[in-house]
C-alpha positions, 0 to 999 in steps of 0.5 A: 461486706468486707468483713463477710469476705474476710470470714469467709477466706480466713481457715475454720477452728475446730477442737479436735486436733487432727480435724484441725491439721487436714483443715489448715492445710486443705483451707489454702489448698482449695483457695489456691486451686480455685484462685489458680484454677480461676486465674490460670484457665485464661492462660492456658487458653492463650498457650494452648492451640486452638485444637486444645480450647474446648478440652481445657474448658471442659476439665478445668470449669468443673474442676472448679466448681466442684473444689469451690462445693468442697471449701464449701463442705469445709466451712461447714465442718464436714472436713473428712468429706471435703478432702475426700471430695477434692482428692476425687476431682484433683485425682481425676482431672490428673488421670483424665489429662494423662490419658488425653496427654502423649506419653512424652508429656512431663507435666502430666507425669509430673501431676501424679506427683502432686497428687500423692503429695495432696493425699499424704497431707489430706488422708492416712497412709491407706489412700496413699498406698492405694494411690500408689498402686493405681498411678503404675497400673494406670500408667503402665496400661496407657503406655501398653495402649499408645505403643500400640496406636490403642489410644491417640492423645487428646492434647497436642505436645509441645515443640519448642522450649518455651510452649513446654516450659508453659504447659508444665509450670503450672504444675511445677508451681502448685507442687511447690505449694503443696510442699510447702504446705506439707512442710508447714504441716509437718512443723506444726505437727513437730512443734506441738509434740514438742510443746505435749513432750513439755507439758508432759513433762510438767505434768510428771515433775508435779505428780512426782512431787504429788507423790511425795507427800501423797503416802503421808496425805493417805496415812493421815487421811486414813487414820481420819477415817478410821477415827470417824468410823470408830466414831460413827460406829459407837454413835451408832451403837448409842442410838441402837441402844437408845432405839431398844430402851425407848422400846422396852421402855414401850412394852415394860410397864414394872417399873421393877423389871424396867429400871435395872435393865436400862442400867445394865444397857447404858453401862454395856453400850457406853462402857460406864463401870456403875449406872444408877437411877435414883426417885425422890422421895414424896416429902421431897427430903431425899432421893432413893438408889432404884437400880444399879448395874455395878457390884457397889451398886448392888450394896447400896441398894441392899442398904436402902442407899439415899442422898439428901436433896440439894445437899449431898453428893453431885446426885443430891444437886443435881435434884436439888437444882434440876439440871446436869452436872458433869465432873471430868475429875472427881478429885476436883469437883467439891460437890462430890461424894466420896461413896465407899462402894465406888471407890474407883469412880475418876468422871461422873455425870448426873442427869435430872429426871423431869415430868413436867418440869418437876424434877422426881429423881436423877440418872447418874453415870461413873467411869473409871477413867478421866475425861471420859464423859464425852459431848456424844455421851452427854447428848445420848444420855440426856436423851435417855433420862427423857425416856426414863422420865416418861417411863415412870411417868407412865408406870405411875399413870398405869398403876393409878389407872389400874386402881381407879379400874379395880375400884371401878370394877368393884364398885359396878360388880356390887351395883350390878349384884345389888341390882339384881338382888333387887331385882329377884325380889321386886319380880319375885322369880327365883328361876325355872325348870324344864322336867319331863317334857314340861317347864315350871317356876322355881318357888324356893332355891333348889337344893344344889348340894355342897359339891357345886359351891364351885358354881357359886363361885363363878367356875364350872363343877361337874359329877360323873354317874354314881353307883347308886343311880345318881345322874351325871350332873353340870353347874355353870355359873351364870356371869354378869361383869365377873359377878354371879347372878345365878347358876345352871344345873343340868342332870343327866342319868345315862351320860357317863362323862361331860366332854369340853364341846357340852361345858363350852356349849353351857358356858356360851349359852349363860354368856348370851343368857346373862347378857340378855337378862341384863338387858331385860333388866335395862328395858324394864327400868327405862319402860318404869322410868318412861312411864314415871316420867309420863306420868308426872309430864301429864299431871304437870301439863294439867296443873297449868293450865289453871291460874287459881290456887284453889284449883291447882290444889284440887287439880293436883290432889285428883291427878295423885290420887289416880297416879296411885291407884285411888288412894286418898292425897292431901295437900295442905299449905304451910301457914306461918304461926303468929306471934304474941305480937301478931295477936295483939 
């Protein structure tokens, strides 16, 4: 219980600094009027005359009720509010008792003091300087009205000293507190200008001595900066140039056009004097120089330049042992090799190239300057000899691929023209013509004459009206799997030329009639196909349905002879001659 009562009379906290000065000193204010008030209304009624009691009851009972709702507001953070609430009320009780006051009352002229006083602590100098010009204008107007008998006093005025001394002390007192509070106020509000002036100047004797060193801290930072971004932009660089080899690498299936442009891009973007890219040899004793950027380059590969595996030069392990080998100084590498035609090589690495863990050749890089070769260099690199590792890879899987193709299409253009030759003969048709209104089989190859070899050949021929009355003629080939199986003749005796739409008609029209004389030929050789297998279905399902040898035979020998058209079948068992042993 007690503690309840002691949070609720102990001043509320607030963060904000200003809202917390009005509250620390309108906290006691309001207790000391509602304590004073509550304490001293006994007072006043027993100093009073009769004729005062209900009056002073009546302003000083609300008075308090009304300051009690602003301590109230006050708790619950609503400060500004408050204050307002209590200047309100306390301003008007002491308006009120000035007007009920005789003009000779002191206490009543003394509480306009007060007043100003709790607005100068409580609000801005606004509200005071309106409180100002209200108190003359009030005081004068009822100075005007009870000089002229306007307005009677409510309140009687005091004779003696000591009813007088009575009636103002109570005022005397709470302007004393008001002013002490204001003091208080005021020494608060020096001392923490006085405690900011210190952290202030704390702060600047730090940022001075921040600012000290903070030139040297830019300086060294911005170099940092200016170091990663040269960084950053030659990673980026390298992986521009890794992003555009892995596409050509994509699109470039010649390996003779693809290898000398990866060198040239590796030596552009990372700044190597010579770029090279060695194979190995199918026996495995040497690996071969294929491309080259650098002008020793271009000499080594005019002289067939190659290195034994495993045995010469930094190229020659790295072939032979399958791994990388970076040298930062070639003069104190022993592996190295002296190579004539770069003589100004300082740092060399060389990368295997591998498929399938089988190393088939090396990517080997020179720089001109010591320690040049640097992490980033490798990893890219690295990255790199991948692609061209599956680039040739690739190359050497298409160039196999496009063999096994062409085998593959000579194979099935013989098959195809094998077919129909076999085909002409088994059907005995050597084509047909339309003349005159009328259609008739070819019984012989018609004479087409030299000039439409070209037709033969697979490719349109055409001649144009002669002056002795020879038609304008047309020849298309007629095309299966790029194998000609035979040949379109049109004559024509009044055309003076054929335009492209008449060839483009011909050429689709053998398209079409080459594909379905083609299938044709397929439906003819599955019908035969099907009826063999009929045949032989049925000959086989009437053969077992019998169990004596005898009748299989016979059975066998009817259902042949009526497969072939009545020709006469023997079938005779296979008997073992006996030997000279066997007879005796």
């Amino acid at each position: 219980m007690f503690n309840r009562i002691r949070t609720f009379l102990s001043p509320p906290s607030f963060e904000d600094e200003e809202k917390q000065r009005v509250a620390g000193v309108l906290h006691p204010i309001l207790l000391i009027l509602i304590v004073g008030m509550t304490l001293g209304l006994p007072a006043l009624l027993v100093s009073t005359t009769a004729e005062n009691n209900l009056p002073v009851i009546l302003l000083i009972v609300p008075l308090i009720a009304v300051n009690f709702g602003a301590y109230i507001l006050l708790r619950k953070g609503r400060v500004r509010l408050a204050a307002i609430i209590a200047v309100l009320v306390i301003g008007l009780a002491i308006f009120g008792a000035y007007a009920g006051s005789s003009f000779e009352s002191v206490g009543a002229g003394i509480s306009f003091i007060l007043l100003i006083a709790l607005v100068v602590l409580l609000l801005d100098a606004r509200a005071v300087a309106w409180l100002t010009g209200a108190i003359v204008l009030f005081t004068l107007v009822m100075a005007i009205a009870q000089a002229n008998n306007w307005v009677q006093p409510v309140f009687t005025t005091y004779t003696d000293p000591i009813g007088q001394w009575i009636s103002t002390a109570f005022v005397y007192l709470l302007s004393g507190v008001m002013f002490v509070l204001a003091t208080r106020s005021l020494h608060r509000a020096v001392q923490n200008v006085r405690t900011s002036e210190r952290e202030l100047k704390t702060v600047n004797r730090d940022l001075v001595e921040l600012s000290a060193t903070l030139e040297e801290r830019v300086n060294l930072r911005t170099a940092e900066l200016e170091s990663a971004n040269a960084l950053s932009q030659k990673r980026a660089s390298q992986f521009e140039t890794i992003a555009r080899i892995s596409a050509e690498i994509t699109a470039t299936r010649d390996l003779q056009e693809l290898l000398p442009r990866v060198a040239e891009a590796i030596s552009r973007q990372f700044g190597f004097y010579h770029v090279g890219i060695f194979f190995n040899d199918e026996a495995g004793q040497f690996t071969i120089l294929r491309a080259a950027n650098s002008a020793g380059g271009q000499k080594m590969l005019a002289r067939n330049h190659q290195l034994r595996i495993g045995q010469q030069g930094i190229v020659g392990y790295v072939t032979g042992a399958g791994l990388p080998r970076v040298v930062q100084n070639v003069g104190e590498d022993s592996i190295y090799f002296n190579n004539p035609d770069l003589p100004e090589t300082r740092s060399e690495i060389a990368l295997p190239l591998k498929i399938g863990g089988k190393t088939i050749g090396a990517l080997d890089v020179q720089s001109v300057e010591i320690s040049a070769i640097t992490n980033e260099d490798i990893a890219s690199l690295s990255i790199l000899a991948d692609q061209v590792s599956i680039a040739i890879e690739n190359a050497r899987l298409y160039e196999s691929v496009q063999k096994s193709l062409e085998q593959t299409r000579a194979a099935y253009s013989q098959y195809v023209q094998a077919e129909w030759t076999q085909f002409a003969r088994d059907e005995k048709i050597t084509g047909y013509e339309f003349k005159s209104g009328s259609s008739r089989p070819l019984t012989a190859p018609a004479q087409l004459g030299d000039e439409f070899q070209e037709a033969r050949e697979g490719r349109i021929a055409q001649t144009g009206p002669e002056k002795n009355g020879v038609p304008a003629r047309l020849a298309a080939p007629v095309k299966l799997r790029d194998k000609v199986i035979g040949v379109l003749h049109i004559s024509q005796p009044e055309r003076a030329q054929w335009t492209e739409d008449d060839i483009d008609i011909a050429e689709a029209a053998m398209e079409r009639l080459a594909v379905s004389l083609e299938n044709a030929r397929l439906f003819d050789i599955a019908a035969s196909r099907a009826a063999r297998e009929r045949i032989i279905s049925e000959i086989s399902s009437r053969i077992s349905g019998n169990i004596r040898v005898g009748n299989i035979l016979q059975m066998a020998a009817q259902e042949l002879s009526q497969a072939f058209n009545g020709s006469e079948v023997l079938i005779q068992l296979q008997t073992p001659k006996r030997s000279a042993e066997d007879e005796e």
